[in-house]
VONUVO-61936 format. One record per residue (C-alpha): x, y, z. Coordinates in nm, 3 decimals. Example, Ala and Ser with C-alpha at 12.3 -4.5 7.8 and 13.67 -1.06 7.14 Angstrom:
<rs>
<r <1.230, -0.450, 0.780>>;
<r <1.367, -0.106, 0.714>>;
</rs>
This chain:
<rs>
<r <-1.034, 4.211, 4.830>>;
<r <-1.034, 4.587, 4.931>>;
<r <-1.415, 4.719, 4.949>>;
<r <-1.473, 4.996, 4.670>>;
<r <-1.784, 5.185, 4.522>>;
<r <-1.851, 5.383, 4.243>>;
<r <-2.026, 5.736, 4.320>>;
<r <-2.172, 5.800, 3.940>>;
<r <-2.370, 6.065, 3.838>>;
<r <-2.692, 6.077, 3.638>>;
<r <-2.526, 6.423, 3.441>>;
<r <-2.247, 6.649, 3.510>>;
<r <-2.284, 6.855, 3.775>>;
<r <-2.499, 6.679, 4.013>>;
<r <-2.259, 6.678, 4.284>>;
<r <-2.066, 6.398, 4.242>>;
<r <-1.788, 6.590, 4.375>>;
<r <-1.943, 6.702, 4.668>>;
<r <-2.109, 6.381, 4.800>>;
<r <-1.738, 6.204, 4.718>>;
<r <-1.551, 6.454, 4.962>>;
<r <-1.816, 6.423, 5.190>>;
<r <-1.799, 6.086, 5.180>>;
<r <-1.418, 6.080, 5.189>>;
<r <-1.466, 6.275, 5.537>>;
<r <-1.713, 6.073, 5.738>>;
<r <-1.537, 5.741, 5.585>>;
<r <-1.193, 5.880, 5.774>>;
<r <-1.424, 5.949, 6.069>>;
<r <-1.460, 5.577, 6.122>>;
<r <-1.103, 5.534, 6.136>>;
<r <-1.096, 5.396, 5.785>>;
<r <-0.802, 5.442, 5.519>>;
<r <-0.957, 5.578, 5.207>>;
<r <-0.794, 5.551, 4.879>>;
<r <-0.971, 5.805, 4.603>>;
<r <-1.011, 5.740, 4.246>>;
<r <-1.136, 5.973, 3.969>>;
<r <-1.263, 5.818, 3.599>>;
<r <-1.178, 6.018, 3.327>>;
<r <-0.893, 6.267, 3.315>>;
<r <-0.972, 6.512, 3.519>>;
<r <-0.732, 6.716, 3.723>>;
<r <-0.930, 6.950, 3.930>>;
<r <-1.179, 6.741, 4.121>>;
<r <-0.898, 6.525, 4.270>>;
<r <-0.787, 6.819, 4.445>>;
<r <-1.073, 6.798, 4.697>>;
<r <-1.070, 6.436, 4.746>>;
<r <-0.705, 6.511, 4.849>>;
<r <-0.829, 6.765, 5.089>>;
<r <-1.039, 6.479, 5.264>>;
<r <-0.858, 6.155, 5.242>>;
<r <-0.505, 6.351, 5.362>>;
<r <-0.169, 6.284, 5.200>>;
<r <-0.098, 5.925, 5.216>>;
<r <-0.356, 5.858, 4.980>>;
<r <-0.359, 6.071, 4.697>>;
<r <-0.640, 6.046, 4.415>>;
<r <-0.566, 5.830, 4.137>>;
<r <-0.722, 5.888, 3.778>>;
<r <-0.875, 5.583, 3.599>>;
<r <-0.977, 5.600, 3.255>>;
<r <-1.103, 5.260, 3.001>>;
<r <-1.029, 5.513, 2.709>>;
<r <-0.626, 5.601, 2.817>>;
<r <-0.574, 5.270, 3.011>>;
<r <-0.524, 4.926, 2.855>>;
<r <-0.756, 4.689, 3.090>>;
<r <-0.471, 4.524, 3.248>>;
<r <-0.262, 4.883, 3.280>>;
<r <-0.579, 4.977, 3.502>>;
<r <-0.605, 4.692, 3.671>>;
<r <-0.256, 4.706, 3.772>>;
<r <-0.267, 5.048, 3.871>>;
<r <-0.612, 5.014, 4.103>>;
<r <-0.460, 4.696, 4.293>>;
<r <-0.101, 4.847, 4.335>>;
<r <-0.269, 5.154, 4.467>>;
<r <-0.528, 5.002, 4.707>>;
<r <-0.251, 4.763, 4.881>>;
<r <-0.283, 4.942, 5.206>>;
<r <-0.631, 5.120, 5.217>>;
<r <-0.960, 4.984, 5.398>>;
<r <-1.200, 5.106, 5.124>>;
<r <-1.188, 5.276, 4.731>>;
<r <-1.400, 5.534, 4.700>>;
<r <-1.436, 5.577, 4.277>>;
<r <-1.600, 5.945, 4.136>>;
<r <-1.726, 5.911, 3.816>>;
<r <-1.739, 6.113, 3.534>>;
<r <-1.989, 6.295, 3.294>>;
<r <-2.334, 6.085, 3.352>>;
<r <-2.325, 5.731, 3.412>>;
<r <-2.315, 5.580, 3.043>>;
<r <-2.138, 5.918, 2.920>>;
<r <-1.789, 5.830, 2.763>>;
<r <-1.534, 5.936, 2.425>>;
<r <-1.885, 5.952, 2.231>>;
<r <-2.212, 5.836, 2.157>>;
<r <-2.155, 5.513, 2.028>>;
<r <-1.868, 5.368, 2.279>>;
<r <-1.897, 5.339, 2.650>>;
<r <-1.506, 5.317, 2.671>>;
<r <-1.410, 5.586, 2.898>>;
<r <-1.720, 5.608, 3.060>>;
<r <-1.808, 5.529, 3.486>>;
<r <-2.024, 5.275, 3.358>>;
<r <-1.742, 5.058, 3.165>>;
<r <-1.476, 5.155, 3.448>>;
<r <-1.793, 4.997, 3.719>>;
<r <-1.781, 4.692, 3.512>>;
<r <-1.373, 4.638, 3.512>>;
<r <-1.336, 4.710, 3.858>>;
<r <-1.651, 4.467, 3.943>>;
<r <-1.761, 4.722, 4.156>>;
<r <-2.118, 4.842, 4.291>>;
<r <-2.234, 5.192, 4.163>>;
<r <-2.456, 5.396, 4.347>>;
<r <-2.565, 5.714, 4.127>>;
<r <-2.656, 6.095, 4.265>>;
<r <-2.942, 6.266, 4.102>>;
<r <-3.009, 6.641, 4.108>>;
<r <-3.374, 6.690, 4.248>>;
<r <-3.369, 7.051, 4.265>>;
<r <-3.630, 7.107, 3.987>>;
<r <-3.843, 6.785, 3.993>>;
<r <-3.974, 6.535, 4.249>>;
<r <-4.153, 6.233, 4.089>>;
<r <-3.933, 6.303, 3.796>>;
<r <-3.660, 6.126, 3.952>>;
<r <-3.797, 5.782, 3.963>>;
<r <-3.859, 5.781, 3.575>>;
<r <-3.456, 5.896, 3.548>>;
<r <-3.362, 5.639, 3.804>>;
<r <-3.549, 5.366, 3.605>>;
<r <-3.376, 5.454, 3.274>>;
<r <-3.032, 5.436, 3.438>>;
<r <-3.147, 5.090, 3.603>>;
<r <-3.235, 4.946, 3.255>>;
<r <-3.039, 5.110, 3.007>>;
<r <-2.733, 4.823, 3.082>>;
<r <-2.848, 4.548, 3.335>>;
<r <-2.442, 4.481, 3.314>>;
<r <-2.412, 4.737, 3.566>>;
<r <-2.407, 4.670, 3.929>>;
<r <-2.608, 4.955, 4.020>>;
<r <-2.711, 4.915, 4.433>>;
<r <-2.898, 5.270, 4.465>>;
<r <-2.909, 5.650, 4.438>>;
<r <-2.797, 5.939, 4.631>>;
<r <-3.059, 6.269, 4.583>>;
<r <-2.921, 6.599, 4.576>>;
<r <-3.038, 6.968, 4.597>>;
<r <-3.338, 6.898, 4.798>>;
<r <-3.584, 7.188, 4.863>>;
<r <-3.684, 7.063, 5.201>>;
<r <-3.711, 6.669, 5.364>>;
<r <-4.086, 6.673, 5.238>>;
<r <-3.925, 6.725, 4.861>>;
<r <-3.689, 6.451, 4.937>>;
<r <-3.926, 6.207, 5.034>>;
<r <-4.195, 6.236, 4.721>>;
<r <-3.882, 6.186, 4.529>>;
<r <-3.694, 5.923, 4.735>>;
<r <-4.066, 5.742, 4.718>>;
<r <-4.048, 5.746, 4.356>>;
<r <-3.722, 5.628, 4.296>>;
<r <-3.759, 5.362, 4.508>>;
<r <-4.122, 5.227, 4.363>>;
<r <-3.976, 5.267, 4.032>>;
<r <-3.607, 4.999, 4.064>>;
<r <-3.697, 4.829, 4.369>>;
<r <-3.316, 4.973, 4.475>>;
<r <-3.230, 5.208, 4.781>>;
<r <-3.218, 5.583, 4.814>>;
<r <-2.906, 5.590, 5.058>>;
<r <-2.894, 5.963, 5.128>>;
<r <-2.949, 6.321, 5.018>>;
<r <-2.786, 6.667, 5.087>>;
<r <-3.051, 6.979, 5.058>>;
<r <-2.937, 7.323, 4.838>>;
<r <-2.711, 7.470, 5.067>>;
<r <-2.435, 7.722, 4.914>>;
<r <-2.202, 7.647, 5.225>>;
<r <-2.019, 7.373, 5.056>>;
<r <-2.108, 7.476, 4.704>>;
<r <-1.754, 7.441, 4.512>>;
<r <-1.635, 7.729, 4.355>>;
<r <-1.551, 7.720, 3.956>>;
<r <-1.392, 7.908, 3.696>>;
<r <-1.300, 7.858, 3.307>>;
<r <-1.154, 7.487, 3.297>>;
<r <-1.361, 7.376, 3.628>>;
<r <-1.361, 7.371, 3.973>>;
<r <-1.073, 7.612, 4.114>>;
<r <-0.808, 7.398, 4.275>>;
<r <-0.880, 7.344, 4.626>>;
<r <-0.697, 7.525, 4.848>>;
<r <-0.545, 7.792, 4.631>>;
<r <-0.469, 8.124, 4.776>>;
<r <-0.687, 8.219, 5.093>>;
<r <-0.919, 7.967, 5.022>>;
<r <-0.784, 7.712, 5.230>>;
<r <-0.936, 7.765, 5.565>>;
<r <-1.293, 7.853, 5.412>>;
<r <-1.269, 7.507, 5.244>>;
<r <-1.164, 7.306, 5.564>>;
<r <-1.460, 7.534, 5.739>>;
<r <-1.741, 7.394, 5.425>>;
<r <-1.571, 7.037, 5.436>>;
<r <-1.646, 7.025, 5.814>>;
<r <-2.028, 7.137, 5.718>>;
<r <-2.022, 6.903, 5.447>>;
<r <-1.935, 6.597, 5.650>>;
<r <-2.212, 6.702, 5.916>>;
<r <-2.474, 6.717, 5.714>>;
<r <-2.332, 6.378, 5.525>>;
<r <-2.367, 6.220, 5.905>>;
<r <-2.728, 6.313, 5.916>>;
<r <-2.879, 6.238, 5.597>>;
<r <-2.638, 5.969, 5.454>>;
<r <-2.624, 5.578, 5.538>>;
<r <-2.263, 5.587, 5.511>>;
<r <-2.246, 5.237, 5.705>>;
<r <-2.508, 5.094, 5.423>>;
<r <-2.286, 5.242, 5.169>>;
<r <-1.974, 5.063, 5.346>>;
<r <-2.207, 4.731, 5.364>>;
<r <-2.246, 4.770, 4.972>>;
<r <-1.859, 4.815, 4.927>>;
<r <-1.775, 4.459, 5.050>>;
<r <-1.984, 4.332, 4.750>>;
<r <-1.659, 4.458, 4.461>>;
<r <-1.499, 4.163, 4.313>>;
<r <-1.228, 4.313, 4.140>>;
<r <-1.023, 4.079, 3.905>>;
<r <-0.631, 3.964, 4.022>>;
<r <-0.607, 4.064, 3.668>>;
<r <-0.811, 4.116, 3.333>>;
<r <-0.874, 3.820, 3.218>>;
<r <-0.744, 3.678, 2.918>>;
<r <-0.415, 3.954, 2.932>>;
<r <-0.084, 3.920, 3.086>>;
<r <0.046, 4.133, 3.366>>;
<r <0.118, 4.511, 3.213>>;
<r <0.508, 4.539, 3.268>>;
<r <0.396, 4.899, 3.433>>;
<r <0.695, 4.869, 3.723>>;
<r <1.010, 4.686, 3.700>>;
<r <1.023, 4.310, 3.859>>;
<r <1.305, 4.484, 4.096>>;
<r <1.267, 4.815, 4.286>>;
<r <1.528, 5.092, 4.120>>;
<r <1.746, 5.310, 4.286>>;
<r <1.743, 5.663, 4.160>>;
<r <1.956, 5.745, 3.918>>;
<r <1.806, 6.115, 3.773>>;
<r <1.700, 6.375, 3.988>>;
<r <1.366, 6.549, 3.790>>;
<r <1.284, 6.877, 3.860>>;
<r <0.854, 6.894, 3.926>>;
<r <0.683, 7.262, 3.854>>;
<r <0.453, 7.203, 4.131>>;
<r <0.283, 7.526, 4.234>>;
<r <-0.092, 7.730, 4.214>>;
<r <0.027, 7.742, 3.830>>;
<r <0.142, 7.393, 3.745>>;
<r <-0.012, 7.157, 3.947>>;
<r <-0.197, 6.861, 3.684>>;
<r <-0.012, 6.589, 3.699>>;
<r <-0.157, 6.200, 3.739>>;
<r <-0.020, 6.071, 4.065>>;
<r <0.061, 5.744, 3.857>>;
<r <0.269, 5.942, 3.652>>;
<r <0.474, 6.051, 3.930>>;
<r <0.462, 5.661, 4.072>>;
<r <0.594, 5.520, 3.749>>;
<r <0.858, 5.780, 3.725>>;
<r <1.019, 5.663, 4.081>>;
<r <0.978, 5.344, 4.048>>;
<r <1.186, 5.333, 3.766>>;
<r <1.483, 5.503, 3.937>>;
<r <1.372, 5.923, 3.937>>;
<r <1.405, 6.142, 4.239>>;
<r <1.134, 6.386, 4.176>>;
<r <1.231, 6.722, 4.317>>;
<r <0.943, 6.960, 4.334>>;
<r <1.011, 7.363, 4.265>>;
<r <0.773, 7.651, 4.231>>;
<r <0.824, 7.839, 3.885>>;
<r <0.624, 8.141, 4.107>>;
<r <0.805, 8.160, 4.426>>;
<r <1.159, 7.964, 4.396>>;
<r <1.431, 8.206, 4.214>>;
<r <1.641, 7.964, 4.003>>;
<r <1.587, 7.538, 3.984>>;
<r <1.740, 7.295, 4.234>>;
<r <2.078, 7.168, 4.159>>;
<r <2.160, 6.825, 3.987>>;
<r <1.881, 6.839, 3.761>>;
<r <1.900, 6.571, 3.468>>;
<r <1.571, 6.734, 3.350>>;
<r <1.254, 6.946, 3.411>>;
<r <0.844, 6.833, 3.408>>;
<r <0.654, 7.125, 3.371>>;
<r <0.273, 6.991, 3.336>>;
<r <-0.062, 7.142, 3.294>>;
<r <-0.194, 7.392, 3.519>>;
<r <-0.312, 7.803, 3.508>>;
<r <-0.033, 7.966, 3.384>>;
<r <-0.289, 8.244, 3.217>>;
<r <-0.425, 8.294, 3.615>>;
<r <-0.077, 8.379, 3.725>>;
<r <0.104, 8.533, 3.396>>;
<r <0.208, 8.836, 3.614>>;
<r <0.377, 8.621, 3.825>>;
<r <0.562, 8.396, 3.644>>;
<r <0.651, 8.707, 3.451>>;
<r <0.789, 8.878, 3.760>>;
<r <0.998, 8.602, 3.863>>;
<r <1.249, 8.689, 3.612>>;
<r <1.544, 8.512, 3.801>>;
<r <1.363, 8.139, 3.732>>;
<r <1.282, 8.238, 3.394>>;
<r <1.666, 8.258, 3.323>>;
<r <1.744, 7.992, 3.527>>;
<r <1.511, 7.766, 3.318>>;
<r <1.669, 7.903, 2.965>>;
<r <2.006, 7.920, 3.079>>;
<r <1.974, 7.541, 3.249>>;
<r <1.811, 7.385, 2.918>>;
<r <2.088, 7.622, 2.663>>;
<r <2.322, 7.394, 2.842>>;
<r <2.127, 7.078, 2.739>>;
<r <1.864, 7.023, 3.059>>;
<r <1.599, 6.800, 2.934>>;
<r <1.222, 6.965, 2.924>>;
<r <0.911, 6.781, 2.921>>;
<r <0.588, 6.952, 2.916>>;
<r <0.263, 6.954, 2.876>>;
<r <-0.020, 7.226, 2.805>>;
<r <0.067, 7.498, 3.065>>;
<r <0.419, 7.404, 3.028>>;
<r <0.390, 7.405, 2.672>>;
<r <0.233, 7.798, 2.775>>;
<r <0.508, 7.848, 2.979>>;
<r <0.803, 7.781, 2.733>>;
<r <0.636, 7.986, 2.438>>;
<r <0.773, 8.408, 2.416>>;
<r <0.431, 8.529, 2.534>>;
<r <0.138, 8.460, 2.657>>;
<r <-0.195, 8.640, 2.616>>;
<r <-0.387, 8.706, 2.882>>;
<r <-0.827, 8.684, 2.911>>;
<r <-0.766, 9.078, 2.904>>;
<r <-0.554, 9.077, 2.607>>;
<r <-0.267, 9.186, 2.824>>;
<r <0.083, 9.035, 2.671>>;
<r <0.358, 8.899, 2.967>>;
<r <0.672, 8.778, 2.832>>;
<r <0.728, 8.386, 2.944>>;
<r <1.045, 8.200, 2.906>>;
<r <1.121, 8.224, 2.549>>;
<r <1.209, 7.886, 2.486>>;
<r <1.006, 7.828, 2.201>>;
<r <0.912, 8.096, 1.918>>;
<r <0.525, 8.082, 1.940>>;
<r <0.253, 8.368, 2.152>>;
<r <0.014, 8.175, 2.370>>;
<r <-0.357, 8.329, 2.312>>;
<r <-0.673, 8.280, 2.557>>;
<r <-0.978, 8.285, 2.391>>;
<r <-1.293, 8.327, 2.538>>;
<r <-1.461, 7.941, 2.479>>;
<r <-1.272, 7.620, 2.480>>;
<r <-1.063, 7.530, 2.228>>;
<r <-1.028, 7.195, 2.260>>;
<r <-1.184, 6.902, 2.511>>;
<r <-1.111, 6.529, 2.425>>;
<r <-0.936, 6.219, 2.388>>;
<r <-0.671, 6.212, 2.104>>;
<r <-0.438, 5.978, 1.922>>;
<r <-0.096, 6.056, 1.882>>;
<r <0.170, 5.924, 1.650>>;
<r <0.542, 5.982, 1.621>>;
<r <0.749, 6.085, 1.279>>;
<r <1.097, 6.145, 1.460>>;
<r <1.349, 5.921, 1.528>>;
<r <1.437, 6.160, 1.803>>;
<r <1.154, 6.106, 1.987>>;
<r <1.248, 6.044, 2.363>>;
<r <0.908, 5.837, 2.418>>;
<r <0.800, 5.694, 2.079>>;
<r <0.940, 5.499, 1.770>>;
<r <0.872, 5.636, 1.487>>;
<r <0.540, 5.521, 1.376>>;
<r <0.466, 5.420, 1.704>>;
<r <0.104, 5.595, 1.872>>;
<r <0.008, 5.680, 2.209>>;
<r <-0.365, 5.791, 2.359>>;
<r <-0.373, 6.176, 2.519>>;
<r <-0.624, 6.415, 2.638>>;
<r <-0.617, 6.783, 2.566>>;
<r <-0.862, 7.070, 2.715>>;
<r <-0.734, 7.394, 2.689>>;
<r <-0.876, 7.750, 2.600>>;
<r <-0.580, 7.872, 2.436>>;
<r <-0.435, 7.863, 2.036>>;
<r <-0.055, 7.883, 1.959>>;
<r <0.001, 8.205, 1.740>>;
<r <0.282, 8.031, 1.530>>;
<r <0.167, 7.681, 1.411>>;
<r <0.419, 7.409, 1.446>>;
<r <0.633, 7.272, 1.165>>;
<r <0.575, 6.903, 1.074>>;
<r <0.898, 6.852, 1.090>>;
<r <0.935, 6.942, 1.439>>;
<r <0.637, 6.834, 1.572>>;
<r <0.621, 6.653, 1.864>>;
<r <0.341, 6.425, 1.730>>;
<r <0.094, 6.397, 1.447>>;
<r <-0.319, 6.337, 1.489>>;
<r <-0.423, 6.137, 1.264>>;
<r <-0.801, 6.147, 1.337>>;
<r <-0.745, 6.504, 1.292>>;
<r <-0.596, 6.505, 0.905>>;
<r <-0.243, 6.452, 1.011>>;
<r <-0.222, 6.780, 1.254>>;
<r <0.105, 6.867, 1.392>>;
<r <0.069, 6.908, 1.747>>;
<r <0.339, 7.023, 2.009>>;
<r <0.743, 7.100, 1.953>>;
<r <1.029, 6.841, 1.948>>;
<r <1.342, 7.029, 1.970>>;
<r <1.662, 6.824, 2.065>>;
<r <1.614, 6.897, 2.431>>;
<r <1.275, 6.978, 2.472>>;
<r <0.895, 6.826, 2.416>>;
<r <0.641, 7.009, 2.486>>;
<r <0.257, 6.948, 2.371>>;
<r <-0.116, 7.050, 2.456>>;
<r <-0.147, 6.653, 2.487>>;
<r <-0.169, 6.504, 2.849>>;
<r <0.016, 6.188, 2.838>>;
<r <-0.117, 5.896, 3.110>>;
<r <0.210, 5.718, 3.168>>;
<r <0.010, 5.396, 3.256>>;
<r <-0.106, 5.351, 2.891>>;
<r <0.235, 5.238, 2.770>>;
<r <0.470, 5.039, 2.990>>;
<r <0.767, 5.230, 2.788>>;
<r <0.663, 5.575, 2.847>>;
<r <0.796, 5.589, 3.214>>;
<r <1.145, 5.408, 3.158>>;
<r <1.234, 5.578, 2.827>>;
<r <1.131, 5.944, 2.974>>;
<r <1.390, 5.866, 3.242>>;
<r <1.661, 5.739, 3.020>>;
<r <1.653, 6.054, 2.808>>;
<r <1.669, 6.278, 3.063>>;
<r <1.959, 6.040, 3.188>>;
<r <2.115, 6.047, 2.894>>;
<r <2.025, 6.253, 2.611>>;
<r <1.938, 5.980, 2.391>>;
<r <1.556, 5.816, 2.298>>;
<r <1.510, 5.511, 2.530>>;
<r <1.490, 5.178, 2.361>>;
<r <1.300, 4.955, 2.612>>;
</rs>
């Protein structure tokens, strides 16, 4: 049974984030192998528990909402196999999931499935006794929970932390492991969709200079060997109970028989590392390529994954690189297979618009104008059902669970006919483009939700045709 534990928050924006990388760090320090999770479906935040834990663990997104209970139980265990300890960052607050009347996608329901303990950080930077009362609430509001104690953050001084570690602790009869005081020297920075990816552009060695702060201070005012203690308490089910095993991977390893071209750069860089998992294992050699640096694709391609990212950051860029934009229309007019998602989908439109209303021509794939707007267009879970028969991933009829969260609009609506799905929830919206070769959507797929999704992706890129399995 590998040790794990839940970091939850009491809101957004508590530092989860920052007590998880620290965490990460001084857990590495002790020679352990860390694995990193993140609930929900986030993208951004992973990229600094990847800065920690190093490359042969990469963070893995679990979400109750996206993931079938035995997909995600599947998916923890297979990913665990060879770490010492799971570190798991929440999302939202504790009991915050799709909406007020569900906890499914919430920390709290993912705490349950994994049977693991949940310790939760609280911002103290404008209360003290405060703290107890929001610690008690949390205790009490679902005594399902396996909460084992609380991590205070944004201290004034140790004097602040004490009157509120004193009050937390008379109020659940439960530990206050640690605390970190305001400091700015490992504050992470942000911009319009969340926390800037770690280490893009000249940011790298500033980070690896706060991270080294970070896990200091985490040495000094953290019981990290407590918190290890508590992580040998997880009893994580073989599987959930009740279901058969998910069919995510084949019973026998594949060889690779497509080679998949990844747009992997400071503009496309959200992809779940599942996704990428699933894909090998069911016989794809994924060849990463930079639509921003590299001028034309690799060779061999049998098709291209283009996924989420900041094309609007680096517009000029991708506009520049004039040689890859060819080489991606001239690869797919000879029938290369495209699948993308959001920033792809950006990427393959005529134009995008920029924050500044400045217009750079993308690859022209598709007929539609990409505008930024200045608030979020859309955050959430969706629904999605298929009306083609051509649909590389879906029957018709047949639904899968997405996320989008973007803060652009499509000038150029798509045509039911060619949509790439339909939301029903949403009065039968059209979403995304289905076009013979291409699929492209706003809609973030997990591949773990569907034990087809992998497999049939593969076999149209392979061969042309929608997989069957």
């Amino acid at each position: 049974m590998t040790p794990a534990l839940v970091i939850a928050g009491a809101a957004s924006g508590v530092g989860k984030t920052t007590f998880t990388v620290g965490l990460i760090a001084a857990l590495r320090r002790r020679g352990l192998r860390v694995q990193p999770f993140k609930a929900g479906p986030d993208y951004l935040d992973p990229t600094y528990h990847n800065r920690a834990a190093g490359p042969e663990f990469p963070t893995r997104n679990l979400d109750t909402w996206l993931l079938p209970p035995a997909h995600l139980i599947e998916l923890y265990r297979w990913a665990v196999q060879s770490a010492d300890i799971a570190l798991i960052e929440g999302v939202m607050g504790l009991y915050d999931g799709k909406n007020g009347q569900t906890e499914e996608g919430s920390t709290a329901a993912l705490a349950k499935m994994l049977g693991a303990p949940v310790v939760v950080v609280i911002n103290i930077g404008k209360m003290s006794r405060t703290a107890g009362a929001i610690a008690l609430g949390l205790q009490k509001f679902d005594p399902a929970v396996q909460l084992a104690g609380f991590l205070l953050n944004g201290s004034g001084s140790p004097a602040h932390y004490e009157w509120s570690a004193q009050s937390v602790e008379a109020a659940t009869g439960l530990p206050v492991l640690g605390w970190l005081p305001k400091n700015a020297e490992w504050a992470l920075p942000e911009r319009h969709l969340g926390l800037v990816p770690a280490g893009e552009g000249n940011e790298a060695a500033r980070l690896d200079e706060s991270l080294l702060k970070l896990t200091e201070q985490i040495e000094q005012s953290v019981r990290v060997d407590e918190l290890i203690r508590l992580s040998r308490t997880a009893a994580t089910p073989e599987t959930w109970p009740g279901l058969a095993g998910s069919g995510l991977f084949p019973n026998i390893a594949r060889p690779p028989v497509v080679r998949i071209g990844l747009a992997q750069d400071a503009a496309f860089g959200f992809y779940y590392q599942d996704n990428l998992a699933l894909l090998r294992a069911w016989g794809a050699e994924i060849v990463p390529f930079s639509p921003l640096e590299d001028a034309q694709l690799p060779p061999d391609l049998a098709g291209l994954y283009i996924g989420g990212g900041f094309p609007e950051v680096f517009a000029a860029r991708l506009t520049a690189n004039r040689s890859m934009r060819d080489s991606i229309k001239e690869a797919a007019r000879q029938g290369l297979r495209i699948y993308a998602e959001c920033g792809g989908l950006m990427y393959l439109g005529r134009e995008l618009v920029d924050f500044d209303r400045q217009t750079f021509p993308m690859t022209g794939l598709l007929p539609y104008r990409t505008l930024m707007q200045n608030k979020r267009v859309k955050l959430g879970y969706a629904e999605a059902r298929s009306v083609s028969l051509a649909h590389p991933l879906l029957a018709p009829g047949e639904t899968v669970r997405g996320h989008e969260f973007h803060w652009s609009l499509l000038e150029g609506e798509p045509d039911p006919a060619q949509a790439a799905y339909i939301i029903p929830a949403q009065g039968d919206r059209a979403e995304g483009f289905l076009q013979e070769n291409l699929l492209a959507s706003y809609l973030h797929l997990h591949f773990g939700s569907h034990p087809a999704l992998a497999p049939r992706l593969i076999e149209w890129f392979r061969t042309g045709q929608p997989g069957t399995l």
